[in-house]
C-alpha positions in Angstrom: -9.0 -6.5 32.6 -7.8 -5.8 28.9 -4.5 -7.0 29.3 -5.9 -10.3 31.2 -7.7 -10.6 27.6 -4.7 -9.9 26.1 -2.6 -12.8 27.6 -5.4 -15.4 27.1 -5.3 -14.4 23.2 -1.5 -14.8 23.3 -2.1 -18.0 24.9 -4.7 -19.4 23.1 -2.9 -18.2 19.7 0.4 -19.8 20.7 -1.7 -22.9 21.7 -0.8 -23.8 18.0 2.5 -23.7 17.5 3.8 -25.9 14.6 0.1 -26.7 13.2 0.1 -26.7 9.3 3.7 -26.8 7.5 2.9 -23.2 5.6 3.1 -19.9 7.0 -0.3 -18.5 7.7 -1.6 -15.0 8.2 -2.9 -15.3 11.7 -6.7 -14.7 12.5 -7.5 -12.9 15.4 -9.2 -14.4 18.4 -13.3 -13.7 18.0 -12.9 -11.0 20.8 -9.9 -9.9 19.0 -10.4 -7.9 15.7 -7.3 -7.0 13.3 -7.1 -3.2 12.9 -8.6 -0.3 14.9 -11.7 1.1 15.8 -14.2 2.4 13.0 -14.7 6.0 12.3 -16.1 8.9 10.4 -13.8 9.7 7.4 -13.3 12.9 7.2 -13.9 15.2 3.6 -11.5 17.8 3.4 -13.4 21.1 2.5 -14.6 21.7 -1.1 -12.5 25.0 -1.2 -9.2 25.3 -3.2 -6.0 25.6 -1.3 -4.3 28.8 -1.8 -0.9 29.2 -4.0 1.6 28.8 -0.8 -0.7 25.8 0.7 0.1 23.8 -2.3 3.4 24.4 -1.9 3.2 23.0 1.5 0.7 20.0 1.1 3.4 19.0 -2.2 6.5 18.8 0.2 5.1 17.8 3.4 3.1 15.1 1.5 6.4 13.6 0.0 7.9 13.0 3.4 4.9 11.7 4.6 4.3 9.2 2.0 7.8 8.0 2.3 8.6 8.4 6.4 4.9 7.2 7.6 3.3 5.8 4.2 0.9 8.1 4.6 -1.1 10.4 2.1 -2.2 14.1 2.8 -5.2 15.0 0.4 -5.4 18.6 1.4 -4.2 21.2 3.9 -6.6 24.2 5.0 -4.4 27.0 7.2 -6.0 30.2 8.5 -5.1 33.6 6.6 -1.5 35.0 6.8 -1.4 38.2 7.1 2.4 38.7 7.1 5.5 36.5 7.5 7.1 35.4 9.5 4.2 33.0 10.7 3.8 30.2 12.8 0.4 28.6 12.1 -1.5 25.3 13.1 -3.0 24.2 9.8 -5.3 21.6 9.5 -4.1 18.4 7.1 -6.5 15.7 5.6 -4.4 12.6 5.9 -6.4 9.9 4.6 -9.3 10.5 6.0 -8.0 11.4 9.3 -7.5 15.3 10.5 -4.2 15.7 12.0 -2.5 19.1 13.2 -0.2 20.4 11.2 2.5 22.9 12.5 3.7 25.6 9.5 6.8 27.9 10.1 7.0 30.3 7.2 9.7 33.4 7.1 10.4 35.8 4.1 13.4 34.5 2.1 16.0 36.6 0.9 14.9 37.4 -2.4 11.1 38.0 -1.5 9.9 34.9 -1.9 8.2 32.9 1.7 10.5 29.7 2.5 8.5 27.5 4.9 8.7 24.0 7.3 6.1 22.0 7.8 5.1 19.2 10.3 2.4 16.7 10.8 2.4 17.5 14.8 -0.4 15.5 16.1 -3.8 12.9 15.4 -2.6 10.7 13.4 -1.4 7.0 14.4 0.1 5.9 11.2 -0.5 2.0 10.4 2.8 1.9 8.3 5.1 3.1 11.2 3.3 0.5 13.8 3.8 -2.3 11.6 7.6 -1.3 10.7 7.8 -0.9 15.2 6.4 -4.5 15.1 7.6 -6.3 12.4 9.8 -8.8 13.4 13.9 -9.9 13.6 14.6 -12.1 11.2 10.9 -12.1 9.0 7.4 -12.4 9.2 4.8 -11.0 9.1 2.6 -8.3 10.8 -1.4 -7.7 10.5 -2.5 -4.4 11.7 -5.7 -4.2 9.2 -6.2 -2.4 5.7 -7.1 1.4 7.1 -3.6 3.6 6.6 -4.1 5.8 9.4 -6.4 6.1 12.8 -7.2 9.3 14.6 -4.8 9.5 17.7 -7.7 9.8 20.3 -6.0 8.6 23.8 -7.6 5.1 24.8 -8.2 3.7 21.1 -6.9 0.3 20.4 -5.4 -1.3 17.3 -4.9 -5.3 17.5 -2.1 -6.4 15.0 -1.7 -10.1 14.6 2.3 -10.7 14.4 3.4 -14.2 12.6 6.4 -15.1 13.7 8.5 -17.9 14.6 6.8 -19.8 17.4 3.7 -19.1 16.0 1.2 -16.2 15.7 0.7 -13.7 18.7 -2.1 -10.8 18.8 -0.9 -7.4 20.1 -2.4 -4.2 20.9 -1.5 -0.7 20.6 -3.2 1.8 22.8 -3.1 5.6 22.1 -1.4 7.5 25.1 -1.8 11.1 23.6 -2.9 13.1 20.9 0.3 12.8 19.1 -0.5 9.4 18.0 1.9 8.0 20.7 0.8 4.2 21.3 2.0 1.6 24.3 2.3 -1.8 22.6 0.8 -4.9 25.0 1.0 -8.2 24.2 4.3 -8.6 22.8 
């Protein structure tokens, strides 16, 4: 049924190829809203992170901001008790929780060296307009919101201008990872 819905917004949005002589954002079908679902931003807790968390939020939140344009406002791990560790920490990624896998092991001169990963629940707006964006130009629409949680069955409509005129598409969530099937293309 949602893809039927799908192809009749295509259609409909397609219906107007070569109307106006500028390039327009598209607008979205009234069954059809740019972005994703709303939900409850989530606070990161009031408590400090410890010396070896900051240390981990600093460099994980680099790659993030540059691989998935992402932000990480905190990260809140259980206790380690001794090294080496593998932990599942929780990271605040603007305003979304998300899994985040930590390897730490003692480094030669005493120190802890560490890896860290965002593993899962996060669907990263950035990466799914870069996956959409299109040969040759224009321009893609998946709403203002950076990130979504990665709950399986969640939709985000992105309105793609393109040659040919606009078309609506929609990712759904297929797991937890923040893996999403693209319809509508």
């Amino acid at each position: 049924m949602w893809q039927s819905v799908v192809v009749l917004a295509l259609s409909a949005g397609l219906a107007c190829t070569g109307c106006g002589a500028q390039e327009r954002a598209p607008t979205a079908p009234r069954h059809l809203a740019v972005g994703g679902p709303a939900f409850p931003r989530a606070t990161p807790p009031s408590g400090e992170m410890s010396g070896w968390e900051h240390r981990v939020a600093a460099r994980l939140g680099q790659r993030l901001e540059r691989d998935d344009g992402l932000s990480l406002d905190h990260l809140s791990c259980p206790r380690v008790d001794h090294t080496p560790a593998r932990l599942t920490c929780d990271g605040y990624v603007d305003g979304v929780v998300g899994q985040v896998r930590v390897r730490l092991w003692r480094w030669r001169r005493g120190g802890v060296e560490f890896d860290a990963v965002l593993r899962s629940g996060v669907v990263s707006t950035a990466n799914l307009v870069a996956r959409l964006s299109p040969a040759g130009g224009g321009r893609v629409d998946c709403g203002p919101t950076p990130a979504y949680p990665a709950r399986v069955g969640s939709r985000i409509v992105c309105a793609v201008s393109r040659e040919g005129g606009p078309a609506y598409v929609v990712a759904t969530v297929t797991d937890r990872s923040g893996t999403v099937e693209i319809t509508g293309r």
